[in-house]
PyMOL CGO cylinders between C-alpha atoms (Angstrom):
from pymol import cmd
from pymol.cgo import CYLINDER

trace = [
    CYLINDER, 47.67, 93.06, 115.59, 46.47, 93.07, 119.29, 0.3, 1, 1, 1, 1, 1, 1,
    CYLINDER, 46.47, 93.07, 119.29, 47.57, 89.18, 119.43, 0.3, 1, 1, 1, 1, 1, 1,
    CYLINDER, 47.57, 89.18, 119.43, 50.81, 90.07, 118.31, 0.3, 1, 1, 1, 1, 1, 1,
    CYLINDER, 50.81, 90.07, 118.31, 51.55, 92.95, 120.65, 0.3, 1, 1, 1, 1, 1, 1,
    CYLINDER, 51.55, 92.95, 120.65, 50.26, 90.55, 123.05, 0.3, 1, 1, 1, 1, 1, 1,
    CYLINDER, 50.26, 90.55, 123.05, 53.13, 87.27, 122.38, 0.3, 1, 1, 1, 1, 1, 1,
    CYLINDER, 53.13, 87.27, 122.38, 55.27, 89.91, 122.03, 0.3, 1, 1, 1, 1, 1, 1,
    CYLINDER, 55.27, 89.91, 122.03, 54.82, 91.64, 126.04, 0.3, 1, 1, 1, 1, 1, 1,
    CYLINDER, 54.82, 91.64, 126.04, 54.60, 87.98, 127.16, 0.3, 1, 1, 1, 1, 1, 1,
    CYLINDER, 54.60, 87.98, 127.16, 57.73, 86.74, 125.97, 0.3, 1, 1, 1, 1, 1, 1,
    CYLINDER, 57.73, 86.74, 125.97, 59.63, 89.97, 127.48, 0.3, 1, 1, 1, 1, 1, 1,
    CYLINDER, 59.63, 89.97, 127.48, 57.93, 89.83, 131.10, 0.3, 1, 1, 1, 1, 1, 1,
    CYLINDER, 57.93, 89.83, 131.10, 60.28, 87.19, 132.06, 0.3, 1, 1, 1, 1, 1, 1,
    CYLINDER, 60.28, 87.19, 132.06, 63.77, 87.99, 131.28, 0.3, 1, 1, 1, 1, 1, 1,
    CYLINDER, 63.77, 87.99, 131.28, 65.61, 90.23, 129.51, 0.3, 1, 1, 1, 1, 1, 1,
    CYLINDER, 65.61, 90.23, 129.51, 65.14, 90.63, 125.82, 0.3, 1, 1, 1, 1, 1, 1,
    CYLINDER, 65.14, 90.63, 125.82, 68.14, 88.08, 123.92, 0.3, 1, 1, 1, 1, 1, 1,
    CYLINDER, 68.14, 88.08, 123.92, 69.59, 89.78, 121.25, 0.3, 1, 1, 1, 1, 1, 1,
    CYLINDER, 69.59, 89.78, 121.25, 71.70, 87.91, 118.54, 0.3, 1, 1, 1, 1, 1, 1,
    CYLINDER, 71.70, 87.91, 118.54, 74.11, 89.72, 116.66, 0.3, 1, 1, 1, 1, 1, 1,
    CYLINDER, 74.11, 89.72, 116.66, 76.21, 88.82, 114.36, 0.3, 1, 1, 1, 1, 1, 1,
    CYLINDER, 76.21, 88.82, 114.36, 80.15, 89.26, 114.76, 0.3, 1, 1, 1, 1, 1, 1,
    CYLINDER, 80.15, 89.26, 114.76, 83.54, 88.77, 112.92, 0.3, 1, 1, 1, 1, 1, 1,
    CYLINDER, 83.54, 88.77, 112.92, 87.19, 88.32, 114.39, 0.3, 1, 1, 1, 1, 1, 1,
    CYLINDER, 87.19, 88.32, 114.39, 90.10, 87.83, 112.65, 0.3, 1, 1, 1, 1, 1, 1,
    CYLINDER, 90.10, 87.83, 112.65, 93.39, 86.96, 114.54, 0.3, 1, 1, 1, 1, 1, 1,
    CYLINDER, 93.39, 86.96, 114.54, 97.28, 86.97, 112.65, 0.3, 1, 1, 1, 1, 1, 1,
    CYLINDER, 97.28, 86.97, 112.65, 100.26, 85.30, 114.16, 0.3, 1, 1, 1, 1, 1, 1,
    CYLINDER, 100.26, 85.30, 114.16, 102.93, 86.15, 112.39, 0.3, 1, 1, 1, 1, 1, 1,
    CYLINDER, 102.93, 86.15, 112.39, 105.62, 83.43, 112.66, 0.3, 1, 1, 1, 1, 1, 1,
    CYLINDER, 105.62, 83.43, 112.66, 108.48, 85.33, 112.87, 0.3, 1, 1, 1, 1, 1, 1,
    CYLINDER, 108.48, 85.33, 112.87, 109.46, 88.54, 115.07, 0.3, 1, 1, 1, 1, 1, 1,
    CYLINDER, 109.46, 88.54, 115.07, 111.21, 90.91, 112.20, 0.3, 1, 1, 1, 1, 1, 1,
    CYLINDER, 111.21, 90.91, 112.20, 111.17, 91.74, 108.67, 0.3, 1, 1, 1, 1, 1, 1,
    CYLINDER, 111.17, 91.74, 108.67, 113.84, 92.65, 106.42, 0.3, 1, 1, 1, 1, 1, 1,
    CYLINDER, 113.84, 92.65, 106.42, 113.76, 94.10, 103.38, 0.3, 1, 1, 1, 1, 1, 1,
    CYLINDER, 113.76, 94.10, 103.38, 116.83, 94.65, 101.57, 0.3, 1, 1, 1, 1, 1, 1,
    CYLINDER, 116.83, 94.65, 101.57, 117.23, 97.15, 98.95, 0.3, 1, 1, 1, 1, 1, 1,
    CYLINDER, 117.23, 97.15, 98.95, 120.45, 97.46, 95.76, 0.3, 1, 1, 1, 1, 1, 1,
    CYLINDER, 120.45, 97.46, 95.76, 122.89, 99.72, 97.89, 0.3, 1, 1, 1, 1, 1, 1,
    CYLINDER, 122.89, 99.72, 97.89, 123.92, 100.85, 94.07, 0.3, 1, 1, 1, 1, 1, 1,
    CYLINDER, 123.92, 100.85, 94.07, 120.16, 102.04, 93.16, 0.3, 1, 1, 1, 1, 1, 1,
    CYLINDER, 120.16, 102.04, 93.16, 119.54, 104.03, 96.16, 0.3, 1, 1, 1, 1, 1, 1,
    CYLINDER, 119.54, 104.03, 96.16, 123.10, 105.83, 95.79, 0.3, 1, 1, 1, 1, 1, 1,
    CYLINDER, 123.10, 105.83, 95.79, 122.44, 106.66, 91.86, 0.3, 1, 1, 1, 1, 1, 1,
    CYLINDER, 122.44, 106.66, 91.86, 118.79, 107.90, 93.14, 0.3, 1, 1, 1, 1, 1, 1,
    CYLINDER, 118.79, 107.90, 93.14, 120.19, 110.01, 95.84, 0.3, 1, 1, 1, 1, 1, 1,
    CYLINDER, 120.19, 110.01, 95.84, 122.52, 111.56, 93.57, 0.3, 1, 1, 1, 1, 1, 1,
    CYLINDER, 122.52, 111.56, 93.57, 119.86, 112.22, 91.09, 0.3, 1, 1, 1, 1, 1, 1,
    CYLINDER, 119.86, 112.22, 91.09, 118.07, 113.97, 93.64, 0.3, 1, 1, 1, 1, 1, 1,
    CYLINDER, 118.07, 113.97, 93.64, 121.22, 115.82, 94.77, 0.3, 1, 1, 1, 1, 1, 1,
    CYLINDER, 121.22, 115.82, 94.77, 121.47, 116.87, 91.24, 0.3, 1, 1, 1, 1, 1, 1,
    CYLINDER, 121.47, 116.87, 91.24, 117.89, 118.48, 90.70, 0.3, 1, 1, 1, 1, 1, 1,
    CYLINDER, 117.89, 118.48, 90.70, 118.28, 120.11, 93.67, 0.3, 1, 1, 1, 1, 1, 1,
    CYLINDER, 118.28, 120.11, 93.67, 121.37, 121.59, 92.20, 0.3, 1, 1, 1, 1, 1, 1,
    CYLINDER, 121.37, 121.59, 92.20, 119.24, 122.66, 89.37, 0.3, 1, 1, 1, 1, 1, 1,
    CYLINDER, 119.24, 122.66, 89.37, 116.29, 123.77, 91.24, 0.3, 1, 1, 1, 1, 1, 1,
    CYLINDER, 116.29, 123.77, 91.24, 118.77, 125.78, 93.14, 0.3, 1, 1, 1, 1, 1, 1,
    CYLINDER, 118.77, 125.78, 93.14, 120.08, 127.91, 90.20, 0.3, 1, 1, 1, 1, 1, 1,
    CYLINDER, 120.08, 127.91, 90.20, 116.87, 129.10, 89.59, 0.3, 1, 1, 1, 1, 1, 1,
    CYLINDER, 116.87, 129.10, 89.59, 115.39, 129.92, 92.86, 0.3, 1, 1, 1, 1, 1, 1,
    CYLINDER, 115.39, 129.92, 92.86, 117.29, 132.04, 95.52, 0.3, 1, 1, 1, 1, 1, 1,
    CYLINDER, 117.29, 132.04, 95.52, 114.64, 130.62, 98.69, 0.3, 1, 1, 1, 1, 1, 1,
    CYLINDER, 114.64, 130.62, 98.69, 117.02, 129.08, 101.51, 0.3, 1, 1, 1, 1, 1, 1,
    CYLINDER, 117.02, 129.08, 101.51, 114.62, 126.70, 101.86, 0.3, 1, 1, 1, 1, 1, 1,
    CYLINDER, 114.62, 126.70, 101.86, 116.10, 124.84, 98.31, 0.3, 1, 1, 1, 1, 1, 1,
    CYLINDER, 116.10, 124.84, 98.31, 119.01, 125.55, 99.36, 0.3, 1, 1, 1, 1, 1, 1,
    CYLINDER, 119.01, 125.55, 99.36, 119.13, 123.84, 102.21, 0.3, 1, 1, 1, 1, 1, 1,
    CYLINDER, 119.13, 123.84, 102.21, 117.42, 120.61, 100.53, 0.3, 1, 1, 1, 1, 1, 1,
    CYLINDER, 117.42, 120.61, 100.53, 120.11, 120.81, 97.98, 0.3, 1, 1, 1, 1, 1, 1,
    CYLINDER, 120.11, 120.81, 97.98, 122.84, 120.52, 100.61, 0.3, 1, 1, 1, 1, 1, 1,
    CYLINDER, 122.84, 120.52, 100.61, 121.14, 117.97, 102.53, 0.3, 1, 1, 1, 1, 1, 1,
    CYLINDER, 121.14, 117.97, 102.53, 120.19, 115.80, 98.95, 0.3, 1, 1, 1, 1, 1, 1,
    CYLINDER, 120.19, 115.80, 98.95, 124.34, 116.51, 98.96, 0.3, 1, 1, 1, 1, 1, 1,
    CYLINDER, 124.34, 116.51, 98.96, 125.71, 115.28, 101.98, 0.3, 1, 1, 1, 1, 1, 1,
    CYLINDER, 125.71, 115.28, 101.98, 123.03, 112.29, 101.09, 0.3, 1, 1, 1, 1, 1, 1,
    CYLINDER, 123.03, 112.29, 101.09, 124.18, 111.27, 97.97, 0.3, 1, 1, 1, 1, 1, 1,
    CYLINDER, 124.18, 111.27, 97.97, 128.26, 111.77, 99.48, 0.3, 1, 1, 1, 1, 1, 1,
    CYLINDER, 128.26, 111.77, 99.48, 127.67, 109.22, 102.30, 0.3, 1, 1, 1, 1, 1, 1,
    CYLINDER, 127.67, 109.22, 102.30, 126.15, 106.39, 99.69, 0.3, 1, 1, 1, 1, 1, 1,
    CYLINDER, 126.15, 106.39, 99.69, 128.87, 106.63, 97.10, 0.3, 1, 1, 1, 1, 1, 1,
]
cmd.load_cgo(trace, "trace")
């Protein structure tokens, strides 16, 4: 034990300790500057009118402003994609 204490002080004494660890770096280049995704104009119209019409529904059973307004804003959604 006193040996290795011993190697271990003399290999210190003349510069500083080297330490190896261990890293990992990953680099993507995307080669292209802009995705698109296009969605069916049609399905996102027939959701939003879907929506529009739950919130109708939602409406006639709760008096809270707050469905209110979503139902008129689900509305005015739904309008501008048909």
């Amino acid at each position: 034990m006193a040996e290795y204490k011993h190697a271990a002080t003399a290999a210190r004494t003349g510069s500083a300790p080297r330490m190896v660890a261990p890293t990992t770096r990953v680099n993507f280049a995307f080669p292209f500057g802009k995705i698109t995704v296009g969605e069916p104009v049609s399905d996102i119209a027939e959701l939003a009118s879907i929506v529009a019409e739950l919130a109708a529904a939602v409406e006639r059973t709760d008096t809270n402003p707050a469905v209110t307004h979503a139902r008129e804003r689900a509305q005015v959604l739904a309008d501008r994609l048909h």
